[in-house]
C-alpha positions in Angstrom: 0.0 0.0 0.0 1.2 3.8 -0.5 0.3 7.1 0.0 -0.9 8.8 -2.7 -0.8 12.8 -3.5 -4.1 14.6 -2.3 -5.1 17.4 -4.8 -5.4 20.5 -3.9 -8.9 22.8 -4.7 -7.4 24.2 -7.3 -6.9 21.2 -9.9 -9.6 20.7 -12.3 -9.7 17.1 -12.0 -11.4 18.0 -8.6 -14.5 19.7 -10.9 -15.0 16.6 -13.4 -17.7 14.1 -12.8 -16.3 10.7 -12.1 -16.8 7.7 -13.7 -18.1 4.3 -12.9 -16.6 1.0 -12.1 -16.7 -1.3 -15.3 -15.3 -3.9 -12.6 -14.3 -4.6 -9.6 -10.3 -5.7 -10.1 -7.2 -5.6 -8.5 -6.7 -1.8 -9.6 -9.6 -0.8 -7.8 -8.6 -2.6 -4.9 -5.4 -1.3 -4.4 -6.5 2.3 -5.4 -9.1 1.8 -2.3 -6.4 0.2 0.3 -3.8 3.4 -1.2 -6.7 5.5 -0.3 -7.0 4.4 3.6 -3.7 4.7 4.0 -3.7 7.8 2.2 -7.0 9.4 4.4 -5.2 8.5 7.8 -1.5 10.2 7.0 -4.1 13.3 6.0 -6.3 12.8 9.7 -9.4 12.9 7.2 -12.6 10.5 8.2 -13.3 10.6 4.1 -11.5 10.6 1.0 -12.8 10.1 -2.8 -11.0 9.2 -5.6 -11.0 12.1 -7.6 -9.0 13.5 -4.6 -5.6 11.2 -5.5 -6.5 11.8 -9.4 -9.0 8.9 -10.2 -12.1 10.0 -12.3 -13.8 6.7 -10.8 -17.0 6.3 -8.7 -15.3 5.5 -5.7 -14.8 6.6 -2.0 -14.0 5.6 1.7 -15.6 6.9 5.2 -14.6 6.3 9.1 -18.1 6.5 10.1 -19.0 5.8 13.5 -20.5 7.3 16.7 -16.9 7.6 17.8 -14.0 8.4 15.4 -11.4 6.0 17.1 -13.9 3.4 16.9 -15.2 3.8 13.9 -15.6 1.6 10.7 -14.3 2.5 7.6 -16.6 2.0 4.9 -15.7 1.7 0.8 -18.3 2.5 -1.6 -17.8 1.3 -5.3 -20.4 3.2 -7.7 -22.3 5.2 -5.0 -26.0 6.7 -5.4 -28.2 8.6 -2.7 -31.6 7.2 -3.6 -33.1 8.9 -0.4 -32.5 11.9 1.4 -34.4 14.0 4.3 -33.7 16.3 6.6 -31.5 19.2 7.3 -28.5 19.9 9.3 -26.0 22.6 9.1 -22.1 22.0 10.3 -18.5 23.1 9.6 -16.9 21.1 7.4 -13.3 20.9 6.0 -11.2 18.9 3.2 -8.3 17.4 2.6 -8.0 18.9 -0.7 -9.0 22.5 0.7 -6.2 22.3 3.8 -6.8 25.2 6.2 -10.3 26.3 5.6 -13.6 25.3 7.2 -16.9 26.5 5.9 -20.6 26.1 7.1 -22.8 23.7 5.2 -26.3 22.4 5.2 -26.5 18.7 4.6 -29.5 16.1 4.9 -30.3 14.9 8.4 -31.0 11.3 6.8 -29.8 9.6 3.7 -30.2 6.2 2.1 -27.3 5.1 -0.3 -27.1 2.5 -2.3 -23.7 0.8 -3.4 -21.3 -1.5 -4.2 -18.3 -3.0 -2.0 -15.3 -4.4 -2.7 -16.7 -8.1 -3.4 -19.3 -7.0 -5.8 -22.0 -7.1 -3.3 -24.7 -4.4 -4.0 -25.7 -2.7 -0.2 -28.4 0.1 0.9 -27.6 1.7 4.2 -29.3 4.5 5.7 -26.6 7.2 7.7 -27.7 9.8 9.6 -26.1 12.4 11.5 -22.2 13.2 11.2 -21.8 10.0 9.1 -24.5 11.7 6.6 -22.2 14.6 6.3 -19.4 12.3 5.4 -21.0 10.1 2.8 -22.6 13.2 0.8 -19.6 15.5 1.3 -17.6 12.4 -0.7 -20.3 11.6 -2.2 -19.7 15.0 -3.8 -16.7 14.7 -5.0 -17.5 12.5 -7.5 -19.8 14.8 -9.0 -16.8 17.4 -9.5 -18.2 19.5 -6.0 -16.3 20.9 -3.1 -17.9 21.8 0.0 -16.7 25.1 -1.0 -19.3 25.7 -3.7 -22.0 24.8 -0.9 -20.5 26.8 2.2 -21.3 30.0 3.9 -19.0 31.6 6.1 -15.8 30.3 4.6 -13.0 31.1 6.8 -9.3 29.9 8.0 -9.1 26.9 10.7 -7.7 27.8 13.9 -5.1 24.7 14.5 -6.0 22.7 17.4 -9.5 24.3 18.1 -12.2 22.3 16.4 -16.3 22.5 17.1 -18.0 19.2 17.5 -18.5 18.0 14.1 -15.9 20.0 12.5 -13.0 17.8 10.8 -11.3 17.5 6.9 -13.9 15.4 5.5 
């Protein structure tokens, strides 16, 4: 596994719509373990593909109540087939390093998706872990949180709101 090179907002592989999965091979699997690795070094609970240069439908999440115990999840070919709800959070990104805006996100969503066997999942997330999933969810439409945010502004290092983290 390695690290790969985050991009940075200003790349315009960040503003392209992604493309699917024709299959699930060993490229896609070792694109999705490069990304893990890749997410932790940058102390992100998301990352997308389009983020290390992949134009593919692909992204990870820690999701979880409780970020040391959480579960990373991968999701091969993603689609939000239900959304409700509205909350409103700081976020932040790994390709937008210093910055935190204020975005409104669904409360609930239902995704439907692929994992790395094949398998075809739905899973409803609320919450923080909605945030995550539609933040990288996203990206793979060629969006930053930064076309969605109000009140854009530099991080303060070491002080963070609840909720606030590079998605």
């Amino acid at each position: 596994m390695a690290l790969r090179n985050i991009l940075k907002e200003d790349d315009p592989t960040l503003r392209k719509r992604s493309r699917e999965v024709p299959e699930i091979n060993e490229r896609i699997l070792i694109l999705l373990d490069d990304m893990k690795d890749t997410m932790r070094e940058g102390a992100g609970v998301g990352l997308a593909a389009p983020q290390v240069g992949v134009l593919r439908r692909v992204f990870i999440a820690s999701l979880g109540n409780d970020q040391e115990e959480s579960e990373l999840k991968e999701f091969i070919d993603p689609e939000i087939i239900e959304a409700e709800g509205e909350q409103e959070g700081d976020e932040g990104c790994l390709s937008v390093p210093g910055y935190v805006g204020t975005v409104k996100r669904p409360e609930r969503i239902r995704i439907k998706y692929k994992d790395r066997q094949g398998d075809e999942k739905v899973e409803d997330f609320t919450d923080f872990d909605a945030v995550i999933v539609c933040h990288e969810f996203d990206h793979l439409e060629g969006v930053l949180y930064t076309d969605k945010a109000e009140d854009i502004r530099e991080a303060v290092a070491g002080v963070q709101d609840e909720g606030e983290t590079d998605i």
